[in-house]
C-alpha positions as CSV (number, residue, x, y, z in Angstrom):
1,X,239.7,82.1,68.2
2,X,241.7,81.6,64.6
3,X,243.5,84.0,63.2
4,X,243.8,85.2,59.5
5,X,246.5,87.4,57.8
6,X,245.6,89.4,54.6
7,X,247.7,90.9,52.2
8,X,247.9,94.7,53.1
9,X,249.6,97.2,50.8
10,X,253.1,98.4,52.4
11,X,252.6,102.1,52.0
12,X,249.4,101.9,54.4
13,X,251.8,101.2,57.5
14,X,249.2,99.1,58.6
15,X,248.8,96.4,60.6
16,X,245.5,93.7,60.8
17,X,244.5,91.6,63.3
18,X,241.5,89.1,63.0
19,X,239.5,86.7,64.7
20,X,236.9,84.5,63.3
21,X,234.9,82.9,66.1
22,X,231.1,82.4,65.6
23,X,231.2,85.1,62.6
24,X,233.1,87.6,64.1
25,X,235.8,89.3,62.3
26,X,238.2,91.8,64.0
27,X,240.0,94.4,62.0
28,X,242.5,96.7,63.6
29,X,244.8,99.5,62.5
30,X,248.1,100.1,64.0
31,X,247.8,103.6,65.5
32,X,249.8,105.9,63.2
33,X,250.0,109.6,63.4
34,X,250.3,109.8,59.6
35,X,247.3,108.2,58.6
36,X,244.8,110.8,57.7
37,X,241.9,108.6,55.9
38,X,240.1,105.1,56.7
39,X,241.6,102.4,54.2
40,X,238.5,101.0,53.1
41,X,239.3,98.7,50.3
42,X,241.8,97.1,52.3
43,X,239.0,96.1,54.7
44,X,237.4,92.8,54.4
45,X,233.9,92.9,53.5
46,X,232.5,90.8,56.4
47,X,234.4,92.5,59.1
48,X,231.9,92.7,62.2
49,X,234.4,95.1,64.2
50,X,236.5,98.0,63.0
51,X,239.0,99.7,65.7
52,X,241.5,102.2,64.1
53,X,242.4,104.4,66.7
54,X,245.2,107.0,67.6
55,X,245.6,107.8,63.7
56,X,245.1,111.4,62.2
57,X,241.8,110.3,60.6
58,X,239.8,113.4,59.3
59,X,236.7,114.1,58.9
60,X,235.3,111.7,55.6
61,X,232.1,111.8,53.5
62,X,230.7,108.6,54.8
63,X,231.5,105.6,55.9
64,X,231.3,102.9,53.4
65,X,228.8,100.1,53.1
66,X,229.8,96.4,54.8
67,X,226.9,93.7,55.5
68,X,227.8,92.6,58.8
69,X,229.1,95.8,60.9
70,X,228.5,96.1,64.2
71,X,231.0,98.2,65.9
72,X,233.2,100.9,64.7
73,X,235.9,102.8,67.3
74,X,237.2,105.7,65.4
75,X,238.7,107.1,69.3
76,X,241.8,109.1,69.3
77,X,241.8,111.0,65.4
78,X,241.0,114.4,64.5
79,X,237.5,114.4,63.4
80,X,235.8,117.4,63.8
81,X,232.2,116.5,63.1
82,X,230.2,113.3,64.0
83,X,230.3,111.4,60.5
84,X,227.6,109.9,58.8
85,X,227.2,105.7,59.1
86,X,224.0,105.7,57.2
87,X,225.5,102.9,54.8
88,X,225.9,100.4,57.9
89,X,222.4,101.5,59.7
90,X,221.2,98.0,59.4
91,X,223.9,96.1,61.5
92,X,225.8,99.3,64.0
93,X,225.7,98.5,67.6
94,X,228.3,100.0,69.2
95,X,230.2,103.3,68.3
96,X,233.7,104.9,69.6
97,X,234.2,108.5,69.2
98,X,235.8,109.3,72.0
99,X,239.2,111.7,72.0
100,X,238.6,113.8,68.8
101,X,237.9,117.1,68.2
102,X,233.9,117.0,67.4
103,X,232.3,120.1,67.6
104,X,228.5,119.4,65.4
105,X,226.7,116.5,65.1
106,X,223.8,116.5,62.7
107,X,220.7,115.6,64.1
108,X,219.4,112.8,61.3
109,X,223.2,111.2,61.7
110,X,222.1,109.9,65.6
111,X,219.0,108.0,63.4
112,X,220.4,105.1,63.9
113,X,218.3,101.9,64.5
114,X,220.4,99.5,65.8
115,X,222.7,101.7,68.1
116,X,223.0,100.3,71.4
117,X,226.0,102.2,72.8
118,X,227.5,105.7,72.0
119,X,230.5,106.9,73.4
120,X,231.5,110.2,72.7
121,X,234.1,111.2,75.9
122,X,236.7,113.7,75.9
123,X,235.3,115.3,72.7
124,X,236.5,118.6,74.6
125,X,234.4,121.3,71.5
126,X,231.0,119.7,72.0
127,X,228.7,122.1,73.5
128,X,225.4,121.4,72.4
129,X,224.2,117.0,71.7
130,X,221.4,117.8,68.9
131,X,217.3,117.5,70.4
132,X,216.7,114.2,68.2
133,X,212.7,114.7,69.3
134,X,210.7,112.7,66.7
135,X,212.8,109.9,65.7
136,X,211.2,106.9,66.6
137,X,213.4,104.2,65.6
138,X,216.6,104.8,67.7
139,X,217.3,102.4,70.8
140,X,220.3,103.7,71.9
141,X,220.8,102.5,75.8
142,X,224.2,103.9,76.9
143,X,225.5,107.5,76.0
144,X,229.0,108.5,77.3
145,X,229.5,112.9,76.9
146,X,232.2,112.3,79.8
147,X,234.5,115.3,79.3
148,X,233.1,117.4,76.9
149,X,231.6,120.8,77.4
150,X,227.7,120.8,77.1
151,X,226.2,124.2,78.1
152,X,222.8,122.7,78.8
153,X,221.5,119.3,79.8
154,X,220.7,117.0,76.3
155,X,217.2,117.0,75.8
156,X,216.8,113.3,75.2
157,X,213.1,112.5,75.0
158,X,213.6,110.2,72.0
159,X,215.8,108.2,73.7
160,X,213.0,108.2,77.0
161,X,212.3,104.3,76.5
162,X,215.7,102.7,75.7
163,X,218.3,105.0,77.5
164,X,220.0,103.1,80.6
165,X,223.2,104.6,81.6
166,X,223.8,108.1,81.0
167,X,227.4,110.2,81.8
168,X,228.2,113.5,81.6
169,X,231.4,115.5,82.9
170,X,232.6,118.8,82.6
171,X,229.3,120.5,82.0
172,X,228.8,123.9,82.1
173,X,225.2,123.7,82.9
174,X,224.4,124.6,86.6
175,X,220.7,123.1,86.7
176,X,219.0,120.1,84.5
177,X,215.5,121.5,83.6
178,X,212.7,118.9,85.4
179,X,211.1,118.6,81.7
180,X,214.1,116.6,80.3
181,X,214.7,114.4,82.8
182,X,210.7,113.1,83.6
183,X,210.9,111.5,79.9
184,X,213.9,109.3,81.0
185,X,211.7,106.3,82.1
186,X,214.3,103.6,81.9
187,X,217.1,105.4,83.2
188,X,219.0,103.1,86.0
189,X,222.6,104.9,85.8
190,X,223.4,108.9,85.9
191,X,226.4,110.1,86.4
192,X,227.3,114.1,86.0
193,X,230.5,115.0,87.5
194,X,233.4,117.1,87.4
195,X,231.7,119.7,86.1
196,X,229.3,123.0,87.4
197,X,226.0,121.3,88.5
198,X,224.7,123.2,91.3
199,X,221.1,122.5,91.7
200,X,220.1,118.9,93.1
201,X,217.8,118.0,90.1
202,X,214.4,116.6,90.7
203,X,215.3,113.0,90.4
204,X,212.4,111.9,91.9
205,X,210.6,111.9,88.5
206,X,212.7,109.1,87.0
207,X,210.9,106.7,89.0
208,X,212.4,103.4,90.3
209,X,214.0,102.3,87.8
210,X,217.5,104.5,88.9
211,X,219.2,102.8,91.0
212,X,222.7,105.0,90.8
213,X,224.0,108.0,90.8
214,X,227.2,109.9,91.0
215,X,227.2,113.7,91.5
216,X,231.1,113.4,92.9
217,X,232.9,116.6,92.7
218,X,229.9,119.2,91.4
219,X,229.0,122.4,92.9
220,X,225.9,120.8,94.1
221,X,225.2,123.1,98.0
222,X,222.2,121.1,98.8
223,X,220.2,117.9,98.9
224,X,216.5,118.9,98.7
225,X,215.5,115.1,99.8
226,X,211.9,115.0,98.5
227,X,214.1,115.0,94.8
228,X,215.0,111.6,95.9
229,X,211.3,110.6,97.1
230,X,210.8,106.8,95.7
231,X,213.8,105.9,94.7
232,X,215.9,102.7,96.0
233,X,220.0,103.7,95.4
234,X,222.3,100.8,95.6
235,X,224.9,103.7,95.0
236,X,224.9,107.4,96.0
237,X,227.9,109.4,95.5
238,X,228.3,112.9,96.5
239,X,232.4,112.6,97.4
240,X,234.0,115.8,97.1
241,X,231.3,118.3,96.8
242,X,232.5,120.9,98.3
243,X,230.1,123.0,98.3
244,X,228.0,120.6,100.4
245,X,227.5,122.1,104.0
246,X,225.4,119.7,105.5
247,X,224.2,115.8,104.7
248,X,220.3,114.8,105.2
249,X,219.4,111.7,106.4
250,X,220.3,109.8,103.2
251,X,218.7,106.5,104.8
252,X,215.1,106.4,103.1
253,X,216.3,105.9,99.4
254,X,219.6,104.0,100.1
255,X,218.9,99.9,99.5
256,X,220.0,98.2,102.8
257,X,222.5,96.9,101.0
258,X,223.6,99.6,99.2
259,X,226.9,102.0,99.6
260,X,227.1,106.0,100.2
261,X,230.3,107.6,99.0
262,X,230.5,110.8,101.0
263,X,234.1,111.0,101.1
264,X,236.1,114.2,100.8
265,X,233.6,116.6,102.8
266,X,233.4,119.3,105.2
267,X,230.0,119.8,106.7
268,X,228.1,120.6,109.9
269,X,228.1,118.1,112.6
270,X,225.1,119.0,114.5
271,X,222.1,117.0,116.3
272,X,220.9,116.8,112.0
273,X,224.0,114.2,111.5
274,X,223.0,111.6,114.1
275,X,221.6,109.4,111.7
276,X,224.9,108.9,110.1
277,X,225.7,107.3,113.3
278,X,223.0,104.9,114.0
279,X,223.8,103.8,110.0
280,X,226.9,102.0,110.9
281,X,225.3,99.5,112.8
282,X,223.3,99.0,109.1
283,X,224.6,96.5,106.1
284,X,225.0,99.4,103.8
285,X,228.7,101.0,103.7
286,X,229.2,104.6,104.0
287,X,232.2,105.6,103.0
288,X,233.3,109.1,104.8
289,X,237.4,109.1,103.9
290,X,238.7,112.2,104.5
291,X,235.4,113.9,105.2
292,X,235.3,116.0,108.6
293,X,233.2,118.7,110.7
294,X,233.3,122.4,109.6
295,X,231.5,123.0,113.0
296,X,230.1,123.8,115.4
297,X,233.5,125.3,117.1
298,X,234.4,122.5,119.3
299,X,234.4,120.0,116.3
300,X,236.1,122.0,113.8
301,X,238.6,119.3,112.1
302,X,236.8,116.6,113.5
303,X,236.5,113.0,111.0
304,X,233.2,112.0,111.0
305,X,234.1,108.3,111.1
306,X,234.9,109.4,114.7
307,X,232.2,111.1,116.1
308,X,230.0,110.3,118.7
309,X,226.7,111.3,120.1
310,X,228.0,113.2,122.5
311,X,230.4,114.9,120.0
312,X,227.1,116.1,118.2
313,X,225.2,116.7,121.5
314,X,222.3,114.4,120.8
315,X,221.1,111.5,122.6
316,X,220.6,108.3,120.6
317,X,218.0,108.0,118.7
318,X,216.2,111.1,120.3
319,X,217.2,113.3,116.9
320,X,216.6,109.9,114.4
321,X,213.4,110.2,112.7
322,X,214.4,107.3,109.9
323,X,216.6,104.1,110.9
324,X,218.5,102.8,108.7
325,X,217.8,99.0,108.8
């Protein structure tokens, strides 16, 4: 990759850095705390990438028009709203948002028809992502709402064909209604942790296409396992829910090759936790770190990485309905 320097005035503080390689051009702004608006005529007209982050951009109008731009981080500022990229609909691909203060975000400013991947973590004001139902042109396949502070589950039916990898944390919401998750066709990746989940939502109606999920540290107390009915999970993690009293056999929707993160747990080691035994001798990995029996009394303490059948006072295989193999 070549580089190019362009003239930049001084008072800007600013410092670019591009590559041309195959059509790409790369403009970045040195992060500075005083720099309060996006320096748009400083910006080459064929940039493909814009990054200036950790500045004290506010909120703006719009963004300006370029022909050929595809990805715009903006991470680390003080916006308060989602702006509006209408100008570069045509060519947007990727967008940054993540660290600001964004507390809105008009609807018809997500009608983008080109976005690919959205990230808008640790926008800690966010409550609500706007119901986009009806727009018929946006793609978008990943969405990042990692640490923000959504009171209800984003109902994302417009995004039902395209939408991939979803991740929320933080969320206030305690239960995902079934209706906005059974449009989520191509779903492969949720993650929603961190946060108050506390119902095991119906994930059996995102068919098999999801292949992972991570509910790691949510108030989730049980795992109803006709939710998981049909699925195939190359990953499963439920570490540190401690509200978890007891683990079902997990074996029926975990690929054979697959991994089961139940680390950081304290649950019931009864005759009902055999099957975790019998799954060692299987090639998927469970991991069980610092996960241990809550009872019955002569186990309290207990790891589970160390129990036996005799421990739970079950024969082999006489309490194993499904064998992991």
């Amino acid at each position: 990759m070549s580089h190019i320097e362009f003239d930049i005035p001084a008072n800007l503080c600013l410092f670019l850095l591009a590559g041309v390689s195959q059509g790409f051009l790369q403009y970045t702004v040195t992060p500075d705390s005083t720099l309060t608006t996006i320096p748009f005529a400083s910006i080459p007209s064929t940039t493909t990438e814009l990054v200036v982050d950790n500045c004290a951009i506010e909120d703006f109008v719009s963004f300006n028009y370029f022909s050929a731009m595809q990805s715009v981080s903006l991470s680390g500022n003080r916006l308060t709203v989602f702006p509006d990229f209408a100008n570069i609909d045509g060519t947007l691909t990727e967008l940054h948002l993540n660290n600001n203060n964004i507390s809105y975000i008009q609807p018809k400013r997500l009608d983008l028809s080109n976005l690919i991947i959205l990230e808008l973590k640790e926008n800690p004001y966010l409550t609500i992502f706007p119901d986009c139902t009806g727009f018929i042109n946006v793609r978008l396949m990943t969405l990042d709402l990692s640490s923000t502070s959504l009171d209800e589950f984003p109902n994302l039916q417009f995004l039902g064909e395209t939408l991939t990898y979803l991740t929320i944390s933080n969320e206030r919401f305690i239960t995902i209604p079934a209706e906005r998750l059974s449009h989520l066709s191509s779903l492969s990746w949720l993650s929603i942790t961190s946060g108050q989940l506390q119902i095991f939502p119906e994930l059996n109606l995102l068919g098999s296409t999801l292949v992972s999920i991570d509910f790691r540290n949510s108030n989730i107390d049980a795992i109803p396992t006709d939710r998981l009915a049909g699925l195939t999970l190359d990953a499963l993690h439920l570490s540190e829910c401690t509200m978890l009293g007891s683990i079902p056999d997990l074996c029926p929707v975990m690929n054979a090759n697959g991994n089961l993160y139940i680390q950081s747990l304290s649950v019931e080691c009864d005759c009902g936790l055999a099957w975790l035994l019998d799954a060692v001798q299987a090639p998927m990995t469970i991991w069980t770190t610092f996960s241990s029996c809550s009872g019955p009394p002569h186990l309290p303490g207990r790891s589970l990485s160390d129990l036996t059948y005799s421990d739970l006072q079950c024969e082999q295989g006489t309490c194993i309905i499904n064998i992991c193999n």
